[in-house]
C-alpha positions in Angstrom: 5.9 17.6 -45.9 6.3 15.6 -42.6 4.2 18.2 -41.1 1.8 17.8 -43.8 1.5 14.0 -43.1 1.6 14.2 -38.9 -1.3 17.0 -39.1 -3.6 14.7 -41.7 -2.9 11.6 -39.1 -4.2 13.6 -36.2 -7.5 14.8 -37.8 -7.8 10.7 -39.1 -7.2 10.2 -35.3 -9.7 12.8 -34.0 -12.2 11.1 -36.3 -11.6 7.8 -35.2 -12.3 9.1 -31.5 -15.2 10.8 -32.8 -16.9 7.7 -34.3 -15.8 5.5 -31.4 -17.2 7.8 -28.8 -20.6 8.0 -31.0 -20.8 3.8 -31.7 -20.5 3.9 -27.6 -23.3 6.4 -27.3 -25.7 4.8 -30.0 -25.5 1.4 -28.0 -25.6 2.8 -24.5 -28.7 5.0 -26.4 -29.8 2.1 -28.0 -30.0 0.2 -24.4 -31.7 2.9 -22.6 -34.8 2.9 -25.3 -35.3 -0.6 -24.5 -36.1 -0.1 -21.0 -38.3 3.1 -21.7 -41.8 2.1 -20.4 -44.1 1.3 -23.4 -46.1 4.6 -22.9 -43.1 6.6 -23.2 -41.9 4.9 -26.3 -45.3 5.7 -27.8 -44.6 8.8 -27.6 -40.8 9.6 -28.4 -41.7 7.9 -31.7 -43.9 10.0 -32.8 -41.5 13.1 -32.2 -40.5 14.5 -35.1 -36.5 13.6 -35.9 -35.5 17.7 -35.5 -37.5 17.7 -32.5 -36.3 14.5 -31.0 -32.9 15.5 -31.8 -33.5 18.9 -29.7 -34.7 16.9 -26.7 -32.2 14.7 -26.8 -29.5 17.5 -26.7 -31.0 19.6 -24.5 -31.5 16.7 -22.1 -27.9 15.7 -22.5 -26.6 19.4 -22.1 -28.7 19.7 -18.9 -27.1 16.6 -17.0 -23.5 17.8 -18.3 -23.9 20.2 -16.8 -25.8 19.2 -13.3 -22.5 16.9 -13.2 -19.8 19.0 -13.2 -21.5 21.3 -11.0 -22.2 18.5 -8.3 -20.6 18.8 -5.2 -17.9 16.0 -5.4 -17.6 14.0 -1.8 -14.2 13.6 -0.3 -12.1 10.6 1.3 -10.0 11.5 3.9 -6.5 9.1 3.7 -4.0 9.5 6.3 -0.4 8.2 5.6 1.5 7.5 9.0 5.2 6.4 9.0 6.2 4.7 11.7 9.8 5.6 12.3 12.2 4.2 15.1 12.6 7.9 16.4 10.2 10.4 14.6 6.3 9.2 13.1 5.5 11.3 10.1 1.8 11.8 8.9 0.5 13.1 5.6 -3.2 13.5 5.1 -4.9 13.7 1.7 -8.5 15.0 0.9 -9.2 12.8 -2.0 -12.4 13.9 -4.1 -14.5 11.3 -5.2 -15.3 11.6 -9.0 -13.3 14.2 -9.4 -10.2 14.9 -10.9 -6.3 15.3 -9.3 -4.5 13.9 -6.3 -6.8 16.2 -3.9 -5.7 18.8 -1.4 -2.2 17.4 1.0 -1.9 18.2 4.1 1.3 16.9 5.5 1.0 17.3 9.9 3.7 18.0 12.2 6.2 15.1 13.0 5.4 13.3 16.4 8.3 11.6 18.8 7.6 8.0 17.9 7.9 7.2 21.7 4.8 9.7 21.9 2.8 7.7 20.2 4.0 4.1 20.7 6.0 3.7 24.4 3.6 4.2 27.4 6.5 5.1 29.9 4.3 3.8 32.7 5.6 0.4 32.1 7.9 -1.2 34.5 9.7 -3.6 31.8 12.8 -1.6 30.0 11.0 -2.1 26.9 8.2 0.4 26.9 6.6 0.4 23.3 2.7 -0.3 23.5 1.4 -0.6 20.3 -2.2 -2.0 22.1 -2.3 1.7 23.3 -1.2 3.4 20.1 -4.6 3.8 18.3 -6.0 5.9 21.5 -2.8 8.6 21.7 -3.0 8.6 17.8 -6.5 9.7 18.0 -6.0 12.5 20.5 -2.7 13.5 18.9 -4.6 14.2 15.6 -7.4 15.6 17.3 -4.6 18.6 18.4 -4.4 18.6 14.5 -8.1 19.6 13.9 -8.6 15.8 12.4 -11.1 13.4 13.6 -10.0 10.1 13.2 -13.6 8.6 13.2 -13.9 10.5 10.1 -10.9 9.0 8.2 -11.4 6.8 4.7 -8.1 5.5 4.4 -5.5 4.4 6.8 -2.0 3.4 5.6 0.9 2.7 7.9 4.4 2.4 7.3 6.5 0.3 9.0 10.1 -0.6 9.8 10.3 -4.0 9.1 8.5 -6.5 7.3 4.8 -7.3 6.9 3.1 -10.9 6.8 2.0 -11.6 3.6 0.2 -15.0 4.4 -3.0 -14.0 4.1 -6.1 -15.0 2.7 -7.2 -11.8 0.8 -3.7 -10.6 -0.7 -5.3 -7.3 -1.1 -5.3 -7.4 2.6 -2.0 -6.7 4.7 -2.5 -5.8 8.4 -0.3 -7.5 10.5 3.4 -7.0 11.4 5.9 -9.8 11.0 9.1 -8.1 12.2 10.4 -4.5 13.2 14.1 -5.6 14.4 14.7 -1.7 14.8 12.2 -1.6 17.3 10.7 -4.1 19.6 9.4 -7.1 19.5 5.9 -6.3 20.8 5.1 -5.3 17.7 5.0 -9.0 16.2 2.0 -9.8 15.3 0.6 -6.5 15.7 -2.7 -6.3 13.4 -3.2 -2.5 12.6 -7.3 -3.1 11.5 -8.0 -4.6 14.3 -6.5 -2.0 17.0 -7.5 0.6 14.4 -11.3 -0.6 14.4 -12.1 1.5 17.2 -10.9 5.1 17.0 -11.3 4.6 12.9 -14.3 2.7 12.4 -14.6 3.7 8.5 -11.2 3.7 7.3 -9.7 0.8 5.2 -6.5 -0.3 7.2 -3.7 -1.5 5.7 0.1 -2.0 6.7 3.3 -2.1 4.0 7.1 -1.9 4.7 8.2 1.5 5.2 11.2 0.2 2.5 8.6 -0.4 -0.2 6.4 2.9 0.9 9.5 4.7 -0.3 10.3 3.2 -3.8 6.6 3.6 -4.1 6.8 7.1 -3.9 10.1 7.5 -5.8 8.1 5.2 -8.3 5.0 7.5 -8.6 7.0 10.5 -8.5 9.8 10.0 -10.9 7.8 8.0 -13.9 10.7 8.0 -16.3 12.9 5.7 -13.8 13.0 2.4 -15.5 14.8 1.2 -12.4 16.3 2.2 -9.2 17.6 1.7 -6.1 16.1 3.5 -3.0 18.4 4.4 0.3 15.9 4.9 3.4 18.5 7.3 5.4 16.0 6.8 9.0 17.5 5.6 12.1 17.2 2.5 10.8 19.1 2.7 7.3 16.7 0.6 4.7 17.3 -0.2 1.3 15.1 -0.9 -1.7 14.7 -1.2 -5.2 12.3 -0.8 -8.3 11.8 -1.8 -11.4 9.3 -0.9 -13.6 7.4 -3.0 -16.8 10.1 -2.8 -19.6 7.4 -2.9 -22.3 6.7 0.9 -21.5 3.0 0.1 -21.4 3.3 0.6 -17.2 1.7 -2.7 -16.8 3.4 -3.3 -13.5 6.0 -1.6 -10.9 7.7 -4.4 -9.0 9.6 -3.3 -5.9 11.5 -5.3 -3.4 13.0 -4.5 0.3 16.6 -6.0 1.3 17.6 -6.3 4.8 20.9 -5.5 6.0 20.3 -7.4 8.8 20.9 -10.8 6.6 24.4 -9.6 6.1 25.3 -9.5 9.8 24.2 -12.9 10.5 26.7 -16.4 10.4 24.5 -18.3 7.5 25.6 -18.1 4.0 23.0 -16.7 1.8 23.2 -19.8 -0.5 23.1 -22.1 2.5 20.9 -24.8 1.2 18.3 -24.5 4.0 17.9 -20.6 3.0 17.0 -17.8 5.2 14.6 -18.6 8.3 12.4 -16.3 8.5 9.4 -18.6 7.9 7.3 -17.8 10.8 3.8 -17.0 10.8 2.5 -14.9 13.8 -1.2 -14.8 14.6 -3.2 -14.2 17.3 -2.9 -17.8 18.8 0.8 -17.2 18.9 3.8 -18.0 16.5 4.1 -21.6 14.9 6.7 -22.5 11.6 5.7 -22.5 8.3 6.9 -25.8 6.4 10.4 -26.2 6.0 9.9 -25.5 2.0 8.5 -22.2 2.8 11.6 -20.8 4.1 14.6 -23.1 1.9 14.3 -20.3 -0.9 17.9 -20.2 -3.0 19.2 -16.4 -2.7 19.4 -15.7 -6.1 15.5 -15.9 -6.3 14.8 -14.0 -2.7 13.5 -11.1 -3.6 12.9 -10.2 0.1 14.9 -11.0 2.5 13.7 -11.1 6.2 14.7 -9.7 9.2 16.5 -11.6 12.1 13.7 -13.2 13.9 13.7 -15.9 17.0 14.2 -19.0 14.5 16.9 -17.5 12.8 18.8 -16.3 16.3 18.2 -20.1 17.9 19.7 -21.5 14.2 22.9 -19.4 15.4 23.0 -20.3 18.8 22.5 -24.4 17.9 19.0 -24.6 19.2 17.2 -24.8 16.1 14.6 -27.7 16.6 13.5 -27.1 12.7 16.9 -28.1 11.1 19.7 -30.7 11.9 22.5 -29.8 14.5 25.2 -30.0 11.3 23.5 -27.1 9.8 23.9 -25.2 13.1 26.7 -23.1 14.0 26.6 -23.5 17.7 27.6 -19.9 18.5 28.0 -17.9 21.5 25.7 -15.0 22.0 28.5 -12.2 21.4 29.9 -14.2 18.5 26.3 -14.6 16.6 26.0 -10.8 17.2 29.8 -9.5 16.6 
């Protein structure tokens, strides 16, 4: 009997999809005859309704099937994750119209110093991100890719990303790689990018939240989970996915051990400081509200940056000396 009722529910469904599909046809049908030139109308009306219904199948069967044998254009994406020892890159021929995640390609791991230290530098700091885009281009020409040719450009990166932009679709610039050096503030990945990848779409996302992405897109049955980044520079991340079950939304959210090493209470009542905003003019401090946000509605929490550091150390122009610790430089780091 139950199979009795679940097979006479799917032919009702069937149907339904049937007479859906054909109501969206008839209008789409009914649209196109409107903009027929008059001559033409003239003429399919006085078509018999066997013969118009042969023409209309025929022409119908014909561009099925000149669509499905159309060659389907590809988009090249390239995934590169900056890591504080080893840069991974995994390119992806995504076809255009067509159907399935496309053909992977994942490249041969590259010393991160390779790509982003020019050891011609006299500083002891010998990262060079302003150089990057040039030895990335010649590193994946030894790959047989041509960056010029790229659609896609995503970037991973150990630290955190400013999100204070205008277009939120839109995130370019580094805020913080604590793991790495400090040249990289400010760092915009389009701009530096421009050159050797004139085509691509650039974009830049935590290397935390790259990874509970993936666990997200990979494992759909997780409702929620927390990600361990195992790198050089341990990250951890969680996700949590729409409870409804109608996968409305995936939220995901990084969290910094480096909060935990620093002096400040997490439910100090000025909050974290990592309200800086770094552009190409230089650095300059959001409003004080920006960064006061209560620790048990942080989803992110920053990584040590300059305000943060002078906070310990007393120097902290943004926030009143009793809220200071005052301490030395091995205590604030101990």
């Amino acid at each position: 009997l139950t199979s009795t009722i679940l097979a006479a529910v799917c032919s009702q469904a069937r149907r339904l999809r049937s007479l859906l599909r054909r109501c969206w046809l008839g209008a789409r049908l009914l649209l196109a005859a409107l903009r027929l030139p008059e001559a033409a109308c003239e003429a399919a009306a006085t078509l018999g309704t066997e013969r118009l219904d042969d023409s209309l199948q025929r022409t119908l069967g014909r561009a099925a099937e000149e669509e499905e044998d159309a060659p389907k254009s590809e988009e090249l994406v390239l995934a590169i994750d900056v890591g504080a020892t080893r840069t991974k890159l995994l390119l992806c021929a995504m076809t255009v119209g067509g159907r399935g995640p496309g053909r992977v390609r994942r490249l041969p791991p590259v010393p991160t110093a390779r790509l982003w230290q020019n050891p011609a530098l006299e500083s002891e700091d010998k990262f060079d991100p302003e150089g990057a885009p040039a030895r990335v281009r010649d590193y994946l020409l030894t790959c047989g890719v041509v960056s010029s040719q790229l659609g896609r450009l995503v970037f991973a990166v150990p630290g955190t990303v400013d999100l204070a932009t205008e277009d939120r679709s839109d995130y370019t610039v580094v805020k913080n790689t604590p793991s790495m050096s400090p040249r990289f503030r400010g760092f915009d990945f389009k701009l530096a990018f421009r050159e050797v990848c004139p085509r691509a779409k650039v974009s830049a996302v935590p290397d935390g939240l790259a990874a509970a992405l993936g666990v997200a897109c990979e494992n759909r049955q997780l409702r929620s989970a927390l990600v361990l980044i195992l790198g050089t520079a341990p990250a951890v991340a969680t996700l949590f996915r729409d409870p409804s079950g109608k996968g409305r939304f995936v939220e995901v959210a990084i969290w910094q051990s480096w909060v935990w090493f620093t002096k400040i209470r997490l439910d100090d009542p000025h909050g974290y400081c990592g309200g800086l905003r770094v552009t190409k003019e230089g650095l300059r401090v959001k409003p004080k509200d920006s960064h006061k946000i209560p620790h048990h509605q942080a989803r992110i929490r920053f990584a040590l940056d300059v305000l943060t550091w002078e906070r310990l150390h007393g120097a902290c122009a943004e926030l009143p000396p009793h809220t200071q610790p005052s301490l030395s430089a091995e205590a604030a780091a101990k």
